[in-house]
C-alpha positions as CSV (number, residue, x, y, z in Angstrom):
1,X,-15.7,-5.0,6.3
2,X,-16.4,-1.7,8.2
3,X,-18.4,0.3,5.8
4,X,-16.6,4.4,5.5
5,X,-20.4,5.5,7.0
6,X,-19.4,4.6,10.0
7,X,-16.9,7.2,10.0
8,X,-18.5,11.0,10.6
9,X,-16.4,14.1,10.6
10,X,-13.5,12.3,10.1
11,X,-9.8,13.1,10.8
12,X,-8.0,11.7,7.7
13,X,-4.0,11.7,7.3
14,X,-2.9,11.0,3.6
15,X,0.7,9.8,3.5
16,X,3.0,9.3,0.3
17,X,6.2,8.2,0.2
18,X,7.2,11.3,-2.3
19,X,5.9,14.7,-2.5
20,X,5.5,13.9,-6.3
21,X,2.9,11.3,-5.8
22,X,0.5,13.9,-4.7
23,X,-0.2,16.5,-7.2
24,X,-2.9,18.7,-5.8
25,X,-1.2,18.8,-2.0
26,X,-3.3,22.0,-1.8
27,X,-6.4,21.0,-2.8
28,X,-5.5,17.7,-0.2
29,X,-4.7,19.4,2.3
30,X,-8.3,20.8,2.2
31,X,-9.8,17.8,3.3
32,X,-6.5,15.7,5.5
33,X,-3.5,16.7,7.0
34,X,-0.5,15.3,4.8
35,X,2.7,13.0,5.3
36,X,5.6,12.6,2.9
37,X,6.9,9.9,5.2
38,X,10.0,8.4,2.9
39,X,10.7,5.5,0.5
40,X,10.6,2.0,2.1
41,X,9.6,0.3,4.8
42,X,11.7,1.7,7.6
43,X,11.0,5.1,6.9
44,X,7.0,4.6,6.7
45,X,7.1,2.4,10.0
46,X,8.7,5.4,11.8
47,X,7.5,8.6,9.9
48,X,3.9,6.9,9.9
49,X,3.6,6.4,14.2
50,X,5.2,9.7,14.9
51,X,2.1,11.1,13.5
52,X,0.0,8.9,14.5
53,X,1.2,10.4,18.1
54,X,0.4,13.6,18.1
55,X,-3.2,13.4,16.8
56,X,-6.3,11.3,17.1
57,X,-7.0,10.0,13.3
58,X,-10.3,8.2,12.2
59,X,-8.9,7.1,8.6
60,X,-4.7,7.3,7.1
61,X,-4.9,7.2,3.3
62,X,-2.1,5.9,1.8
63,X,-1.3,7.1,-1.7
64,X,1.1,6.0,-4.4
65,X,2.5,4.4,-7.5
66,X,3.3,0.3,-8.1
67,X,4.3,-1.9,-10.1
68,X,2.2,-4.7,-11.7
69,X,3.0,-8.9,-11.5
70,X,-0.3,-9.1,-13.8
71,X,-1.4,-8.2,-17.3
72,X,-5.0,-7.2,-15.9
73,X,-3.6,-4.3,-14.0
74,X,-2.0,-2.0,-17.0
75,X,-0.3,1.4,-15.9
76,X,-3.1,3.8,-15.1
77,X,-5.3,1.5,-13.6
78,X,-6.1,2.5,-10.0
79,X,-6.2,-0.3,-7.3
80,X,-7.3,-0.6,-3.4
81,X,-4.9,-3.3,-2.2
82,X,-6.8,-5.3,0.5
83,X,-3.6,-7.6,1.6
84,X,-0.2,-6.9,1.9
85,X,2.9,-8.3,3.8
86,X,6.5,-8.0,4.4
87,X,7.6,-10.2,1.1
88,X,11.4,-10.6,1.5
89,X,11.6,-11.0,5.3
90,X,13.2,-14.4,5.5
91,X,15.9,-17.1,4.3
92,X,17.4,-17.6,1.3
93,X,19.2,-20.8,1.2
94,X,20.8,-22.5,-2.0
95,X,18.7,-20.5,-4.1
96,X,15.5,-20.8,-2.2
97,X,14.0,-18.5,-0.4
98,X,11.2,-19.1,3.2
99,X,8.9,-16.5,4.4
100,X,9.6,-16.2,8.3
101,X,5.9,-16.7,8.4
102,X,6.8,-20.7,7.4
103,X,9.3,-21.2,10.6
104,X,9.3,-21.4,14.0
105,X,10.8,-17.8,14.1
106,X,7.4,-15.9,14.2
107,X,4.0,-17.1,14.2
108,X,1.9,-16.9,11.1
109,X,-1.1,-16.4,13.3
110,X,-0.4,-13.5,15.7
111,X,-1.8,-10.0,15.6
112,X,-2.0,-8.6,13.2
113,X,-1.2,-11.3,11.0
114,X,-3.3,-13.4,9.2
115,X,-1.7,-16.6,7.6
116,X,1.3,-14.3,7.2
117,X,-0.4,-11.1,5.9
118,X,-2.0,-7.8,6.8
119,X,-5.4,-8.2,5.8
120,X,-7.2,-4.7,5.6
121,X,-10.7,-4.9,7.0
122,X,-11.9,-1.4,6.4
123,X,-13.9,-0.9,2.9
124,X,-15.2,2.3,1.5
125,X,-18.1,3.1,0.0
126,X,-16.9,5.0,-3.1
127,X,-14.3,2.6,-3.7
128,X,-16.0,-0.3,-4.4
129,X,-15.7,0.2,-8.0
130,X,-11.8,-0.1,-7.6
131,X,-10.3,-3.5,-7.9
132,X,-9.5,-5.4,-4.8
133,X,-5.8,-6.7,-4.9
134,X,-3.2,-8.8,-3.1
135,X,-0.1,-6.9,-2.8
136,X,3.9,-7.5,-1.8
137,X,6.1,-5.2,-0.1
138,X,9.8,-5.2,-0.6
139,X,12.8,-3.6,0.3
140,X,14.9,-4.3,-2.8
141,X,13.4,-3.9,-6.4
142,X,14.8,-6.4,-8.7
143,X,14.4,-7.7,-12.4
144,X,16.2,-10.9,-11.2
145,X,13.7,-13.5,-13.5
146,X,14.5,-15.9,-10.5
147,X,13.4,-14.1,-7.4
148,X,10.7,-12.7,-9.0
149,X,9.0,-16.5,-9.8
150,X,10.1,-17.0,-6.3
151,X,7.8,-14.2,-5.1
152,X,4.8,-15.3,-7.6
153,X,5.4,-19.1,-6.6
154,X,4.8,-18.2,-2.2
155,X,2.5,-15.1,-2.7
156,X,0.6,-15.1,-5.9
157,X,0.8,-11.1,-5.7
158,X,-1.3,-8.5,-8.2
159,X,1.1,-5.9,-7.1
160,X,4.5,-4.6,-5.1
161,X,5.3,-2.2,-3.5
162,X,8.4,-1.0,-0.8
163,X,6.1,0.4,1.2
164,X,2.4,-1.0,1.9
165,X,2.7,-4.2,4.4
166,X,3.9,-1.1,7.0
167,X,1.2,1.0,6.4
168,X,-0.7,-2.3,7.3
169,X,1.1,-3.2,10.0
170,X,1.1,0.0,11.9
171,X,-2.3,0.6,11.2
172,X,-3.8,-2.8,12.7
173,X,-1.4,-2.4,15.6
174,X,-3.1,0.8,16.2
175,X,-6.5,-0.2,15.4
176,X,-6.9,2.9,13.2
177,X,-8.9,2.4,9.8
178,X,-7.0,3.0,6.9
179,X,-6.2,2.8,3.1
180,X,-4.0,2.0,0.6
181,X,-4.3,2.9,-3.0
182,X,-1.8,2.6,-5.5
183,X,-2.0,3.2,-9.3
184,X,0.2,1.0,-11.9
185,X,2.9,2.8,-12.8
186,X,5.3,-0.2,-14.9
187,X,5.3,-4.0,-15.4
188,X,7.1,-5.5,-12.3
189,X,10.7,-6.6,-13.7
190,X,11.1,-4.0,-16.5
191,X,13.8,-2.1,-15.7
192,X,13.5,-0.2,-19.0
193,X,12.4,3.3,-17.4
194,X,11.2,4.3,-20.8
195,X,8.3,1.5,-20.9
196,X,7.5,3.3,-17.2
197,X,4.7,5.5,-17.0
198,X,4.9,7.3,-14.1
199,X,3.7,10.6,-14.6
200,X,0.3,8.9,-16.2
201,X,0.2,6.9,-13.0
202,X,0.3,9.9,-10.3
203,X,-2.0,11.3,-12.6
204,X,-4.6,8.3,-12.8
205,X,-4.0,8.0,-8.7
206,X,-4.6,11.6,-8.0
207,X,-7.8,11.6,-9.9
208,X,-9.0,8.9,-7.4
209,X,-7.4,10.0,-4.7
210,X,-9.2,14.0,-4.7
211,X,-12.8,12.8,-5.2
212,X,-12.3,10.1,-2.3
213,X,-11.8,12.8,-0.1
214,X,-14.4,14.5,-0.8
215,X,-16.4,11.9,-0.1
216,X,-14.9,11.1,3.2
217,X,-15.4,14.6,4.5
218,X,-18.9,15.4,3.1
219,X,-20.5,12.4,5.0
């Protein structure tokens, strides 16, 4: 991986899908020009290139909230996700459901895929303390107990998300370095939006988020 001192005087574009999930846009703004580019995938894809258009970026910092397939990522905890890709793009026949990535639709292999996912290749020095972690994108949230084995049984995934695989995918496309950190926000499945906890999360992610920048921009 590409260590961040590589990157001098860097451009940086943060993007959230919400304007909640950044706190201190002011203090953000200081260090990277900001993008509130929508919820899902759709909406990143699109929002995300039209910036990417008009300027020249070294680093894109994505930054938001997620929900948690494993017990060792609590709400709170902060995460870099290193993998992502496009979970529910597929077939679902009699119950079951096949990645694209496992036909003769699309091929596994081609740029920028990697077996079927986005594999992030860019690591920061600053982050290294943050866990590394496989993530799932979706376009539908669900507490279905049957899709969601589904999805553990073909991906194995710490975390999901509706939009990270197209931050991924745009990015490697591009060939611009980029980021994507998420903090826990609630246990994928619960739909109980009491035993969420998503004002800790945006708090926990902001607190990584700020001093990352700093970092960025002082080197």
């Amino acid at each position: 991986m590409k260590p961040v001192s590589e990157f001098c005087r860097m451009q940086l574009l943060v993007i959230a899908a919400t304007a909640g999930e950044l706190q201190d846009r002011g203090i953000i703004s200081q260090y990277a020009d900001i993008a509130i580019t929508g919820v899902g995938v759709p909406a990143t894809l699109y929002n995300l290139l039209q910036f990417l258009q008009q300027k020249k970026y070294d680093l894109v910092v994505q930054a938001g909230i997620a929900g948690s397939f494993s017990p060792q990522y609590s709400p709170g905890t902060v995460v870099m996700v290193q993998q992502d890709c496009f979970a529910d793009l597929g077939m679902e026949e009699a119950g079951q459901f096949t990645s694209i990535y496992q036909t003769a639709f699309s091929d596994k292999n081609e740029f920028p895929f990697t077996n079927g996912w986005l594999i992030n290749t860019t690591m920061l020095t600053g982050t290294n303390h943050l866990p590394l972690v496989k993530g799932i994108t979706v376009n539908t949230v669900t507490d279905d107990t049957g899709r969601l084995q589904q999805l553990q049984q073909h991906f194995a995934p710490d975390i999901e998300t509706m939009e990270g695989a197209a931050l991924h995918y745009a990015c490697l496309r591009q060939k611009i370095p980029f980021v994507q950190l998420r903090s826990i926000s609630n246990k994928v499945g619960v739909r109980d939006k009491s035993q969420w906890k998503i004002p800790e999360a945006v708090d926990c992610l902001n607190t990584a988020l700020v001093p990352l920048l700093e970092q960025l921009k002082s080197h």
